[in-house]
C-alpha positions as a Markdown table, in Angstrom:
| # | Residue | x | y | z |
|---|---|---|---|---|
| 1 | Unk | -10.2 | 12.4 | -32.8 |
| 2 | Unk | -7.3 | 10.0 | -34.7 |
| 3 | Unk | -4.8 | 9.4 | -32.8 |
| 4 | Unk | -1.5 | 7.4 | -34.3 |
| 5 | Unk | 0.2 | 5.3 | -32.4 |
| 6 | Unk | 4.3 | 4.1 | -33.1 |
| 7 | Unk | 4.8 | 1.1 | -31.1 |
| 8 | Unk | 2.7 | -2.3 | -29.9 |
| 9 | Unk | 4.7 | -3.0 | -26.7 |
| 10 | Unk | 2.7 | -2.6 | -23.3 |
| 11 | Unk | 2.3 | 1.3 | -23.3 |
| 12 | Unk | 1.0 | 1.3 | -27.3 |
| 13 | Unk | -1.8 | -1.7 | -26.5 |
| 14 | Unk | -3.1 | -0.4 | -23.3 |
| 15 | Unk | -3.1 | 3.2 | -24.2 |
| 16 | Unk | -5.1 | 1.8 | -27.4 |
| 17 | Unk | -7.6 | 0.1 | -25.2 |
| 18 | Unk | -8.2 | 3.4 | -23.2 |
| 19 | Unk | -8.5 | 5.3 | -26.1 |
| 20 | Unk | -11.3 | 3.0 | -28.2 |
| 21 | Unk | -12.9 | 3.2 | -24.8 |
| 22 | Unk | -13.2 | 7.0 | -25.2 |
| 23 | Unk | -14.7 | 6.6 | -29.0 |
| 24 | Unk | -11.4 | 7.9 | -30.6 |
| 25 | Unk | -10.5 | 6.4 | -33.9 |
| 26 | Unk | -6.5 | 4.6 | -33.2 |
| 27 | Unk | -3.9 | 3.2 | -35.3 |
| 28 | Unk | -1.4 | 1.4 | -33.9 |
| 29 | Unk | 1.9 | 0.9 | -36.3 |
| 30 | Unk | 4.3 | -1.9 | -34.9 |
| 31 | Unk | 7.2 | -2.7 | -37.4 |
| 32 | Unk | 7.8 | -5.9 | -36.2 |
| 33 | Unk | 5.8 | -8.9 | -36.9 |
| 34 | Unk | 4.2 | -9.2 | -33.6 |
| 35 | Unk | 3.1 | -7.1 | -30.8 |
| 36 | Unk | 4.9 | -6.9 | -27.6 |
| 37 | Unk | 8.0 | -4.6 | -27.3 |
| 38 | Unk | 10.5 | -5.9 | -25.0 |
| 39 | Unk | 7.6 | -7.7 | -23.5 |
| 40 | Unk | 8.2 | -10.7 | -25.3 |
| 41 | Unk | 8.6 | -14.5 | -24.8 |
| 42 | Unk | 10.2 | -17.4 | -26.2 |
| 43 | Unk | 10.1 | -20.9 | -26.4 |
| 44 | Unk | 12.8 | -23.4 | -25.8 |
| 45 | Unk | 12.2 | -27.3 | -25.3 |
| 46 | Unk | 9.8 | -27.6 | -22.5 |
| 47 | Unk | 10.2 | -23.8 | -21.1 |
| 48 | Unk | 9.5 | -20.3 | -22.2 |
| 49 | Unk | 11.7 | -17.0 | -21.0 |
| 50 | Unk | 11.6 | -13.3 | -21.8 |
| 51 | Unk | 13.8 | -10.6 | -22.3 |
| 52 | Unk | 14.7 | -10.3 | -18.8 |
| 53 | Unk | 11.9 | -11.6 | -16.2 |
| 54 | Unk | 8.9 | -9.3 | -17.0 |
| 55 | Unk | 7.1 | -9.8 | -13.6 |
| 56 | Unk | 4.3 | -7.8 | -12.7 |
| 57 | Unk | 3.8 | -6.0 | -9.8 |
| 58 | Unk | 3.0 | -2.4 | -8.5 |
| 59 | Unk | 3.3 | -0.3 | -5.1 |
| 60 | Unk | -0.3 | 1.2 | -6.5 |
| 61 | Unk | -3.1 | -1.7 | -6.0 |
| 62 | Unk | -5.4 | 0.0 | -8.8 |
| 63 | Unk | -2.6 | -0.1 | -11.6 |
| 64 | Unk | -1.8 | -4.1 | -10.2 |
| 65 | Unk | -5.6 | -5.1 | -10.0 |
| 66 | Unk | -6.0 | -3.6 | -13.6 |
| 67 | Unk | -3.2 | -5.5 | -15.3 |
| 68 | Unk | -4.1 | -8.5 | -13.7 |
| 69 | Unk | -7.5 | -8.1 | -14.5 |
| 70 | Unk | -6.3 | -7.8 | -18.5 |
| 71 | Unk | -4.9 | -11.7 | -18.3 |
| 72 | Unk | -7.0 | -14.7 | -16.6 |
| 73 | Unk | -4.6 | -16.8 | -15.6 |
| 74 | Unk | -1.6 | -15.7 | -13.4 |
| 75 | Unk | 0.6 | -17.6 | -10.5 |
| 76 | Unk | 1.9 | -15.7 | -7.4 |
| 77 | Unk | 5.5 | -16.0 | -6.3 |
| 78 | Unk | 7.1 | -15.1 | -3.6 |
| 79 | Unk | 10.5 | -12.7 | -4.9 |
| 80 | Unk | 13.3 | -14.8 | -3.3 |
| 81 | Unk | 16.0 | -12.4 | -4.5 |
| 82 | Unk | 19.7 | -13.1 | -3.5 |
| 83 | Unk | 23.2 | -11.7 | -4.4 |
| 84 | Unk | 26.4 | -13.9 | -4.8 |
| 85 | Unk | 29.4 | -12.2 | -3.0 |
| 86 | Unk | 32.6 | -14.2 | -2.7 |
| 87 | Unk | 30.6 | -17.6 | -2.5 |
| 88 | Unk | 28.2 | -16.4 | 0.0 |
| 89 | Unk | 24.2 | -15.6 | -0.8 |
| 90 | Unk | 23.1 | -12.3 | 0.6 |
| 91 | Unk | 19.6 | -11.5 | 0.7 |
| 92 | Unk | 17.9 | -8.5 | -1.2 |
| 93 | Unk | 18.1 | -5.7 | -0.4 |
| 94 | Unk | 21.9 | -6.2 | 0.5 |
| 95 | Unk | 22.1 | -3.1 | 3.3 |
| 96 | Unk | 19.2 | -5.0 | 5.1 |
| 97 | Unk | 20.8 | -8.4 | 5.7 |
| 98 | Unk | 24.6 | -7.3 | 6.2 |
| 99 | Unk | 25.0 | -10.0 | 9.0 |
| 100 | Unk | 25.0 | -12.3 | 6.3 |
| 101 | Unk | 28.5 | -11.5 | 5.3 |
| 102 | Unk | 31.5 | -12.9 | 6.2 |
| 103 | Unk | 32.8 | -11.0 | 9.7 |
| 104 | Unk | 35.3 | -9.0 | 8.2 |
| 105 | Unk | 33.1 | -7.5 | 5.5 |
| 106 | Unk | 30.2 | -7.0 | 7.8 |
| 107 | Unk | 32.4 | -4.7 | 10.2 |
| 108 | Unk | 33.6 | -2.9 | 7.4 |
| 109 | Unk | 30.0 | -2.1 | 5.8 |
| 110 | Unk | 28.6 | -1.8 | 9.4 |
| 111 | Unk | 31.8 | 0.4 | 10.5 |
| 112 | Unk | 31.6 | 2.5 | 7.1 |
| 113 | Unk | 27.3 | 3.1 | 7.6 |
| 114 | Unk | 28.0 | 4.2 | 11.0 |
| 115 | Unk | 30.8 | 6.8 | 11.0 |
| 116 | Unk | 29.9 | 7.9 | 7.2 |
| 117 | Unk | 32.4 | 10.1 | 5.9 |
| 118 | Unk | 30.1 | 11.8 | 3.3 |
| 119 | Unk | 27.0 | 12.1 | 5.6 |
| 120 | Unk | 27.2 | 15.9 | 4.5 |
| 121 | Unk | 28.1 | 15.6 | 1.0 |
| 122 | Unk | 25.3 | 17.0 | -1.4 |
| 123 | Unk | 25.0 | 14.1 | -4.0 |
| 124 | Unk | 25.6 | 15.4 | -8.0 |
| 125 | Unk | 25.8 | 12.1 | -9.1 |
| 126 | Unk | 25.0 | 8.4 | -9.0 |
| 127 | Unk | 28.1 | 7.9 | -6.9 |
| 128 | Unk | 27.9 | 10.1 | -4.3 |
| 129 | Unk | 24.3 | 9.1 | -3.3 |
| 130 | Unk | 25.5 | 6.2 | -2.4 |
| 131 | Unk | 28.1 | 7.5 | -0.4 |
| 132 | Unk | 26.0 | 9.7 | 1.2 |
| 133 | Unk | 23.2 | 7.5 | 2.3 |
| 134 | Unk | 25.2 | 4.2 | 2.9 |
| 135 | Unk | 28.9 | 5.2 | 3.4 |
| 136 | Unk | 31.8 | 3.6 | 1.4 |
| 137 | Unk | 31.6 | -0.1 | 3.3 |
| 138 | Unk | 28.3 | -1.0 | 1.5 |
| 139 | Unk | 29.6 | 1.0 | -1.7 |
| 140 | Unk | 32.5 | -1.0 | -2.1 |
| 141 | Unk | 31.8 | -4.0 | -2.0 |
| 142 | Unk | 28.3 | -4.3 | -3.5 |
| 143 | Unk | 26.6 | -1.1 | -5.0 |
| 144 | Unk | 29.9 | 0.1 | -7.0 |
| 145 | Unk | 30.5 | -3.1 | -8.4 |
| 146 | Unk | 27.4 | -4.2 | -9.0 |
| 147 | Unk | 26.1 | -0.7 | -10.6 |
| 148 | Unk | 29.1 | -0.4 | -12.9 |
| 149 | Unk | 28.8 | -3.6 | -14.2 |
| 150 | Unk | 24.7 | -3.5 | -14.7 |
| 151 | Unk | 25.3 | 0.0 | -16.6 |
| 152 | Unk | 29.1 | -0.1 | -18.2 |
| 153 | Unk | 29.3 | 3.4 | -17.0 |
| 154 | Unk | 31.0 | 4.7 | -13.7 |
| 155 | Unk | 28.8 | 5.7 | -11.6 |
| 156 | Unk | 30.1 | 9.3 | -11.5 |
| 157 | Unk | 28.4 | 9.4 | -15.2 |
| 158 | Unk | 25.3 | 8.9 | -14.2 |
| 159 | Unk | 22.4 | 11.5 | -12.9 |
| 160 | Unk | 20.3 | 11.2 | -9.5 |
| 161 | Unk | 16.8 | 10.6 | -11.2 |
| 162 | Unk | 16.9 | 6.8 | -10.2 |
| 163 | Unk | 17.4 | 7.6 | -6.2 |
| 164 | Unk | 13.6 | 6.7 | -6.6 |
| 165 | Unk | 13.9 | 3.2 | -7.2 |
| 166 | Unk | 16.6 | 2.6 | -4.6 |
| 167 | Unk | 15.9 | 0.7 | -1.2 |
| 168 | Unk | 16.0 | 3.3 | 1.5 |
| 169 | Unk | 15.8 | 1.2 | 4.6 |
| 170 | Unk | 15.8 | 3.0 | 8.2 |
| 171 | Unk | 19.3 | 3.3 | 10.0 |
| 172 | Unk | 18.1 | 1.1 | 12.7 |
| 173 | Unk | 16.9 | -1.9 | 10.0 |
| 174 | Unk | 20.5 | -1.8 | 8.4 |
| 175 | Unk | 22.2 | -1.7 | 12.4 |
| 176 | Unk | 20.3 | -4.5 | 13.2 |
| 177 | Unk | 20.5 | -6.4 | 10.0 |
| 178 | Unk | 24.7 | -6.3 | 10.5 |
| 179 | Unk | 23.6 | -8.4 | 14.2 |
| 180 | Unk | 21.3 | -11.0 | 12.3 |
| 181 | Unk | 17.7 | -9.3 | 12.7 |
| 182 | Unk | 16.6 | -9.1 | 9.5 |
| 183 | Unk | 13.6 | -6.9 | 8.2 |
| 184 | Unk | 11.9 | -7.3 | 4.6 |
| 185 | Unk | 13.2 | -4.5 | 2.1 |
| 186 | Unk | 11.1 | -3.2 | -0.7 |
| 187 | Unk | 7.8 | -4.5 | 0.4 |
| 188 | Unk | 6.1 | -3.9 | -2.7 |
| 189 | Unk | 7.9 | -6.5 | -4.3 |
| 190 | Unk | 8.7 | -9.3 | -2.2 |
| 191 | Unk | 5.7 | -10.8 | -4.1 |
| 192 | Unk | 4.9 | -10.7 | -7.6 |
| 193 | Unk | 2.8 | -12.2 | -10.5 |
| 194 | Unk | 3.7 | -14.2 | -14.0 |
| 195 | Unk | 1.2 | -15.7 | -16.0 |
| 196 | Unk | 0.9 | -19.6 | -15.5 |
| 197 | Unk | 1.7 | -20.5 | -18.9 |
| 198 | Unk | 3.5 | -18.6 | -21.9 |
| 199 | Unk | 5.8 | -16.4 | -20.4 |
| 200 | Unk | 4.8 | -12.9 | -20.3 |
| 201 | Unk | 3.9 | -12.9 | -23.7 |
| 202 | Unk | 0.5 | -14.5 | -23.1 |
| 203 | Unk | -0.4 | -11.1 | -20.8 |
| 204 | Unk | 0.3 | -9.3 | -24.5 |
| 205 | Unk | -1.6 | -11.9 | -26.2 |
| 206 | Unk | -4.5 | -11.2 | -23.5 |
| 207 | Unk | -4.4 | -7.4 | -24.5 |
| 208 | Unk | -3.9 | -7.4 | -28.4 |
| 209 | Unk | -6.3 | -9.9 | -29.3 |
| 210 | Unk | -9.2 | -8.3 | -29.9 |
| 211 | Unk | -6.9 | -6.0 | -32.2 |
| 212 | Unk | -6.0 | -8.4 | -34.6 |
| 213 | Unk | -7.6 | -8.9 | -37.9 |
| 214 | Unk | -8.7 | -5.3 | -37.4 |
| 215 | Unk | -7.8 | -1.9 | -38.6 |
| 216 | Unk | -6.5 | -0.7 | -35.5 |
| 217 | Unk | -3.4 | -2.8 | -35.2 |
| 218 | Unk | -1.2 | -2.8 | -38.3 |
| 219 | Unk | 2.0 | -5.3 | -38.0 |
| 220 | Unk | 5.0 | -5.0 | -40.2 |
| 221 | Unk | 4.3 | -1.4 | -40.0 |
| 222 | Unk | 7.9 | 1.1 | -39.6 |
| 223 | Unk | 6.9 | 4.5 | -39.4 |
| 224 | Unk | 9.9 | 6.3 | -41.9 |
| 225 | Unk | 8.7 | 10.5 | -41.9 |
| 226 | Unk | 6.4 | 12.2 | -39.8 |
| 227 | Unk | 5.2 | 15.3 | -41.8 |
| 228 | Unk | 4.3 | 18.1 | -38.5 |
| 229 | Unk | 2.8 | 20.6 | -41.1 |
| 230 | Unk | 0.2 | 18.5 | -42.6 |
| 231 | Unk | -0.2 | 16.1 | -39.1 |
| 232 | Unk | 0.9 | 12.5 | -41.7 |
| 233 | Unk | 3.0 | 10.0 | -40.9 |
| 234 | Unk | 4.5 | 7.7 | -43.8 |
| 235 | Unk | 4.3 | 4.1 | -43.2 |
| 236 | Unk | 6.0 | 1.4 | -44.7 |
| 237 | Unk | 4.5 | -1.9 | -44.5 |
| 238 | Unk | 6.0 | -4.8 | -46.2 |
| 239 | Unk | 7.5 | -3.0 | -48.8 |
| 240 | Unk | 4.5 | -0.5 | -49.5 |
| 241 | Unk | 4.3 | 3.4 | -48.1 |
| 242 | Unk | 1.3 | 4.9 | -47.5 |
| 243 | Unk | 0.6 | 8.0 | -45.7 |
| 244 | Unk | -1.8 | 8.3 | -42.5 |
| 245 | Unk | -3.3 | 11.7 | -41.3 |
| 246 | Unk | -3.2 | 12.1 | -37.1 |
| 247 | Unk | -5.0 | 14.8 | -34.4 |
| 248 | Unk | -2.3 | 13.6 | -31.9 |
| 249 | Unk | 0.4 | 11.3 | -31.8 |
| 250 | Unk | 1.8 | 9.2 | -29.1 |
| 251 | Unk | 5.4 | 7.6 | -30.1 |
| 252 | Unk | 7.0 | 4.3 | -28.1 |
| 253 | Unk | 9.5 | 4.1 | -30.8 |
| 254 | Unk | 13.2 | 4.6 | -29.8 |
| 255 | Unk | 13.2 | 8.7 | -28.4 |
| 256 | Unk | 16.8 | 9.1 | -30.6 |
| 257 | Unk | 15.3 | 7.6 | -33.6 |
| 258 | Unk | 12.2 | 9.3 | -33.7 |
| 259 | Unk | 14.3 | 12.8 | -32.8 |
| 260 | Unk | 16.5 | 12.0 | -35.9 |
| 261 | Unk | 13.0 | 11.6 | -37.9 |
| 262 | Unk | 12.0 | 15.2 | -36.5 |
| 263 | Unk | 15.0 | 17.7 | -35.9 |
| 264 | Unk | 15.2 | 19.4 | -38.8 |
| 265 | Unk | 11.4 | 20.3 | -38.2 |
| 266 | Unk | 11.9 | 20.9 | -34.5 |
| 267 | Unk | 15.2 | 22.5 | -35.0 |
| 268 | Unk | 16.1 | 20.1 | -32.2 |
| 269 | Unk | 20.0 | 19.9 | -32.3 |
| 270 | Unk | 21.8 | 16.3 | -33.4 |
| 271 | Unk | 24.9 | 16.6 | -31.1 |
| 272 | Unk | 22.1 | 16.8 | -27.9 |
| 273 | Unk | 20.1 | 13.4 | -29.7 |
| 274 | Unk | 23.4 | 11.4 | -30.2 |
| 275 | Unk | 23.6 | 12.3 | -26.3 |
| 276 | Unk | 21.0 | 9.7 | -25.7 |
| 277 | Unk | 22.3 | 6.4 | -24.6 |
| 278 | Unk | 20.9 | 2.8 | -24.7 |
| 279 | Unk | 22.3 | -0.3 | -23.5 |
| 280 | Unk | 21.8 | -3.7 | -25.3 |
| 281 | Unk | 21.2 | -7.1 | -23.4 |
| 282 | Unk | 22.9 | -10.2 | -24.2 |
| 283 | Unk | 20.3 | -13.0 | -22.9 |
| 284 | Unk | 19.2 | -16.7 | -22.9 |
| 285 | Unk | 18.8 | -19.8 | -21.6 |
| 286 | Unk | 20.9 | -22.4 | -20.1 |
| 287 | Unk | 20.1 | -25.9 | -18.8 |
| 288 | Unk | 21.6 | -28.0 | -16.2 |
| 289 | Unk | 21.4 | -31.4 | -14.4 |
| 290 | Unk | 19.3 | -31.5 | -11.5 |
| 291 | Unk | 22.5 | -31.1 | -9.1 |
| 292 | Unk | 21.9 | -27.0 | -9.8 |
| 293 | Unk | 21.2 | -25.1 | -7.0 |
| 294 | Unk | 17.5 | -23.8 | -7.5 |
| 295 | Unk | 15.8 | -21.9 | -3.8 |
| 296 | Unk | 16.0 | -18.9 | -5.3 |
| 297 | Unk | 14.2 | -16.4 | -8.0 |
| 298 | Unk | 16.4 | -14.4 | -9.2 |
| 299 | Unk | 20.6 | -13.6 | -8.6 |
| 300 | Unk | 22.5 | -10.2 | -8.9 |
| 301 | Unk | 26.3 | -10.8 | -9.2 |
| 302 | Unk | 28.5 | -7.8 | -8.8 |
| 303 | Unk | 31.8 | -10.3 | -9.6 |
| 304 | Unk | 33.2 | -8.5 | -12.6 |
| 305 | Unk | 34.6 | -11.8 | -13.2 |
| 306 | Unk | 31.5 | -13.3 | -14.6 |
| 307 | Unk | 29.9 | -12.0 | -17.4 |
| 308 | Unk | 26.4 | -12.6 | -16.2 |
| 309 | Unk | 25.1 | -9.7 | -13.6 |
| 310 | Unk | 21.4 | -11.8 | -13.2 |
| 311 | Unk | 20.6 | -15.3 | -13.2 |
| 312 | Unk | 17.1 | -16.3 | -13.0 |
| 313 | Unk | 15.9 | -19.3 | -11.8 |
| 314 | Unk | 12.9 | -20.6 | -14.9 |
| 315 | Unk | 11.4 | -23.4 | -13.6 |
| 316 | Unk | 9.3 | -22.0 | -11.0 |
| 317 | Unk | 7.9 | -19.5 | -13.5 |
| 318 | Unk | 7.0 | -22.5 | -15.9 |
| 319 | Unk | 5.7 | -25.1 | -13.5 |
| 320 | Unk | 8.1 | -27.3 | -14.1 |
| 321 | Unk | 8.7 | -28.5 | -10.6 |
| 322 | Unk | 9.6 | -32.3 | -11.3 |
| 323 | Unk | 12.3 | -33.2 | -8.8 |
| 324 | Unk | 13.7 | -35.1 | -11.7 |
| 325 | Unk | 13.3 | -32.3 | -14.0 |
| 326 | Unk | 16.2 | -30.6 | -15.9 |
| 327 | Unk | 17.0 | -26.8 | -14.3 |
| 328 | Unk | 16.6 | -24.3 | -16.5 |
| 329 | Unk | 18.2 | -20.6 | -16.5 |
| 330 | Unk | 18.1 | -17.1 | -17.8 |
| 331 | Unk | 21.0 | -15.4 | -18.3 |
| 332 | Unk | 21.4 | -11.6 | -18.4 |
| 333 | Unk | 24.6 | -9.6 | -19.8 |
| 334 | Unk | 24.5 | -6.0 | -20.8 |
| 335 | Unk | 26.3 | -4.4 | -23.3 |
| 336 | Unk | 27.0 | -0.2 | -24.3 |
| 337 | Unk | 28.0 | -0.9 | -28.4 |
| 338 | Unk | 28.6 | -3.6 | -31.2 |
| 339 | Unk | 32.4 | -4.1 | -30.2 |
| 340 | Unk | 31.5 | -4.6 | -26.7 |
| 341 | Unk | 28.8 | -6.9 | -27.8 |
| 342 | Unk | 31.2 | -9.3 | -30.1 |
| 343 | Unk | 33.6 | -9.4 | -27.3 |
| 344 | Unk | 31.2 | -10.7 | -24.9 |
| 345 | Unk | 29.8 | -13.3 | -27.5 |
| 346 | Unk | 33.2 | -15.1 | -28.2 |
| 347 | Unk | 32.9 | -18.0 | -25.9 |
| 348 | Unk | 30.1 | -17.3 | -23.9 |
| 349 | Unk | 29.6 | -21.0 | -23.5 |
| 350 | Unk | 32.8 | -21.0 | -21.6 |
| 351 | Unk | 32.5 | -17.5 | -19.6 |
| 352 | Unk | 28.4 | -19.2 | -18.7 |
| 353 | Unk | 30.1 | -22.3 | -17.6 |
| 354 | Unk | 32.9 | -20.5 | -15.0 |
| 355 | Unk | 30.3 | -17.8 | -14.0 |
| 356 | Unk | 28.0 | -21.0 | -12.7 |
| 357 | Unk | 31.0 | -22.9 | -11.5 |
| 358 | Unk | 31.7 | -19.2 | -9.3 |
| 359 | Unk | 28.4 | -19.0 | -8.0 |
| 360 | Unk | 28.0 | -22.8 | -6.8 |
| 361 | Unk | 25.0 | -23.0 | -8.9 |
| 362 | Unk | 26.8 | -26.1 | -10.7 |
| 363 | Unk | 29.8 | -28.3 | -10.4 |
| 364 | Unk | 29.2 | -29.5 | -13.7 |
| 365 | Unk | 32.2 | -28.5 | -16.7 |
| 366 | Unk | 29.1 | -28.7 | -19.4 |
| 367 | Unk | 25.9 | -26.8 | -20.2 |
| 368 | Unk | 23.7 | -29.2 | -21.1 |
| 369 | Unk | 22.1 | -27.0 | -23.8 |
| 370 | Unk | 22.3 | -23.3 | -24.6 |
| 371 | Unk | 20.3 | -20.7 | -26.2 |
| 372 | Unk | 21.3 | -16.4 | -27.2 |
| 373 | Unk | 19.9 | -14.1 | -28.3 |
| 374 | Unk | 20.0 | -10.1 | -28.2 |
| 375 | Unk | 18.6 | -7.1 | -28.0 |
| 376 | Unk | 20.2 | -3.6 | -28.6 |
| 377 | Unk | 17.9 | -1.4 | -26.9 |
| 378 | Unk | 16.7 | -2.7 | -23.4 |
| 379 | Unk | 18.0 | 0.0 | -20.9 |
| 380 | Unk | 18.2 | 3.7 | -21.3 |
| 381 | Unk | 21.2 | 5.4 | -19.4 |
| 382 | Unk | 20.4 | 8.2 | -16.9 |
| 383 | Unk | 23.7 | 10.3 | -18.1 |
| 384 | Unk | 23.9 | 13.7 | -17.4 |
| 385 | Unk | 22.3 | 15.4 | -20.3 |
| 386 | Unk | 19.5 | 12.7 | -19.4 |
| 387 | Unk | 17.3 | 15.1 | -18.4 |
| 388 | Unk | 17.9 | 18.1 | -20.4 |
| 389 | Unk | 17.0 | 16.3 | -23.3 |
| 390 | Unk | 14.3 | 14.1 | -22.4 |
| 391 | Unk | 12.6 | 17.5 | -20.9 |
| 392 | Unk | 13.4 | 19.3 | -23.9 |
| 393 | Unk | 12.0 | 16.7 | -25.9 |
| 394 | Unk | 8.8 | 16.4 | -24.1 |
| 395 | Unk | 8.5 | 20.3 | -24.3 |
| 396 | Unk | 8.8 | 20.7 | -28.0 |
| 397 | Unk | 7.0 | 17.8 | -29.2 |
| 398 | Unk | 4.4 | 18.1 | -27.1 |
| 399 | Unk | 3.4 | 21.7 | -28.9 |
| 400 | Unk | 3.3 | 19.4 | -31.8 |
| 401 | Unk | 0.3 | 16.9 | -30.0 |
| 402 | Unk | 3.2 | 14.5 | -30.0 |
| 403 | Unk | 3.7 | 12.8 | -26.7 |
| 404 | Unk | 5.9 | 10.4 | -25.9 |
| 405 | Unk | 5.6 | 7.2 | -23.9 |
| 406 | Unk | 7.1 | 4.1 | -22.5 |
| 407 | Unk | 10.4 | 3.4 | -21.6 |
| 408 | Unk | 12.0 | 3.1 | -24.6 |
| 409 | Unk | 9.9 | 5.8 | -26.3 |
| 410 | Unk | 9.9 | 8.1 | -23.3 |
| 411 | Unk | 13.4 | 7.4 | -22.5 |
| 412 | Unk | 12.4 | 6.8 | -18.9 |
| 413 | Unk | 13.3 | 3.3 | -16.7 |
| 414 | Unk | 9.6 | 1.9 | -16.2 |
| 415 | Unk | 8.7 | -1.4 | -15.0 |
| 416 | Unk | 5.4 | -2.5 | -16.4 |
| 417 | Unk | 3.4 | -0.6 | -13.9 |
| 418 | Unk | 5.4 | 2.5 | -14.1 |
| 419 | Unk | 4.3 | 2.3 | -18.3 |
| 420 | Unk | 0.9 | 2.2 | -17.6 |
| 421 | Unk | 0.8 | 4.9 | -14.9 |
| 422 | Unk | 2.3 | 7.2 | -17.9 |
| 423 | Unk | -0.3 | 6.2 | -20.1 |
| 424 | Unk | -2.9 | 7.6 | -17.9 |
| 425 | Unk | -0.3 | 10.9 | -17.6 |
| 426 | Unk | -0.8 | 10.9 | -21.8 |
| 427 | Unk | -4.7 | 10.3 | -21.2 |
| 428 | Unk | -4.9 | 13.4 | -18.7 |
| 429 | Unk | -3.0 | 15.5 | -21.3 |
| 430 | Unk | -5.3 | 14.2 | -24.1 |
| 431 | Unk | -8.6 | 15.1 | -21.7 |
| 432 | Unk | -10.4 | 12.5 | -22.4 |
| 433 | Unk | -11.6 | 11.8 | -19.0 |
């Protein structure tokens, strides 16, 4: 069986891998010049960062033990998360270490978690879940803010489908947490792995190679038509189209672009496509003095005042541990369209530079050095036709041996794990075990 693939990010390689295993013939078709996806790294002076910390970890041991086992060299860190709320540094998850808080706030949450107000409200929305399961205390003054300014979208707009991937500690750890006794929240990641050297892009470097200089992995390759009557796909590489016949076909391109490609075969309706939302991600570097504080991973700031809602700490992650050593830090800023994007851009150097200030991560006026760069498509947005046309999607394209995968080209919020767990969903489909 031939089996086309549209995308060389996580999903694309490792579903690859699986599928030469089986003895199917694959071609994988990445436009850009490298593999990777999102899952990519840079370089700048003595560090490298990705697009967003791409730490591995997994609740399921099988799917951890296999990615690590696809890289030889990783470090273990422990996940010293913290959030930045009016100049204090809460532990993650925020409901399990209330006590943390100033007095007045932490009567408020504790008060509000208690004697919730919405205990019997059946949640439609993003918004209401969190009324429901933590009352308006802890919803005021850290999910709300911090949830609207990760996703530039009241929380109202938003569907239930991530209530999964939200800490759901027991009433008596968030009781006692508000006296000072604190319990660990979301186990399965209090510790994670990042490869030693490289940044994350090593662990795709560790998976592609034996791909390259092959005719399984074709670079510089954009996929413009997809033909469902005669099973082609046209591919453009570097200026030259040439068509490719397929059995099935697995897409981690963009869902709205490849729907686009398709509608008019799939009689799929364009108003329902331009439904489907994506949110961009303004990130980089900055590098400080060694007067920055540094005993932490990562930050989550639900300030609206500060443009930055993560700050990870880079050093750690690159061994750079010197006590004389510059500090280094990745910024993260999301963004819904262009307009918002330009706005954010004009004098980020500044907004960086008071957001640090804020947080008491420096005293210092000056960045020492600075480094941007963007990315449009890095979140998808659970709005409320979300699910109505992802499912649709799947159902339709799937009569058509197309399947989709990923979180970009399955329009779903994975971590790395949760991508590789949906490749084996494809692979049971495909019944090639």
């Amino acid at each position: 069986m031939r089996v086309v693939i549209i995308g060389a990010g996580v999903g694309g390689l490792f579903i690859a891998k699986k599928l030469l295993e089986q003895g199917h013939e694959v071609l994988l078709f990445e436009k850009n010049a490298h593999p990777g996806g999102l899952a990519i790294s840079h370089q700048f002076k003595e560090i490298f960062y990705d697009i967003g910390p791409h730490i591995v970890f997994s609740k399921d041991n099988k799917i951890l033990n296999e990615m690590l086992s696809m890289h030889s060299a990783w470090n273990k860190f422990e996940r010293r998360n913290e959030i930045v709320l009016e100049g204090d540094f809460i532990s993650y998850p925020f409901e399990n270490y209330l006590g943390m808080l100033s007095s007045d706030l932490n009567d408020y949450c504790l008060e509000k978690f208690i004697n919730n107000e919405f205990t019997n409200l059946i949640p439609e929305n993003m918004l209401d879940f969190f009324l429901q399961k933590f009352g308006s205390g802890i919803v005021d003054v850290y999910l709300k803010p911090y949830n609207e300014k990760l996703w530039k979208t009241e929380l109202k707009e938003l569907d239930l489908q991530m209530v999964e991937r939200i800490p759901s500690p027991p009433f008596e750890d968030v009781v006692n947490g508000a006296k000072g006794i604190y319990s660990v929240g979301y186990t399965h990641q209090a510790y994670f792995h990042y490869p030693n050297q490289g940044g994350i892009y090593s662990f795709i470097k560790s998976i592609s190679k034996s791909y390259l200089g092959t005719n399984i992995l074709h670079l510089n390759s954009e996929v413009e038509d997809i033909d469902l009557s005669t099973k082609k796909v046209r591919v453009n590489t570097l200026g030259e189209s040439r068509q490719y016949g397929f059995d099935k076909l697995i897409s981690f391109m963009p869902l709205r672009e490849l729907l686009f490609i398709l509608h008019q075969q799939i009689q799929f309706n364009r108003d329902l496509i331009e439904k489907i939302e994506y949110l961009g991600l303004i990130y980089g570097v900055v590098e400080l003095d060694t007067h920055a504080k540094s005993n932490f991973f990562a930050l989550t700031i639900p300030d609206s005042d500060i443009v930055f809602h993560r700050l990870t700490y880079l050093n750690d992650l690159n061994n750079l541990n010197a006590i004389n050593s510059n500090k280094y830090f990745l910024f993260e800023i999301t963004y819904k369209n262009e307009a918002q994007k330009l706005e954010i851009l004009q004098n980020l150097d500044e907004k960086l530079i008071y957001g640090l200030i804020k947080t008491n991560i420096t005293k210092s006026k000056e960045l020492k050095s600075l480094e941007v760069k963007s990315v449009d498509k890095a979140y998808v947005v659970y709005n409320h036709f979300h699910k109505r046309v992802v499912n649709l999607a799947n159902e339709v394209l799937t009569k058509n041996d197309i399947f989709l995968g990923g979180r970009i080209g399955g329009h779903k919020y994975y971590n790395m794990d949760q991508v590789i767990m949906n490749c084996y969903e494809i692979l049971g489909k495909f019944e090639v075990f």
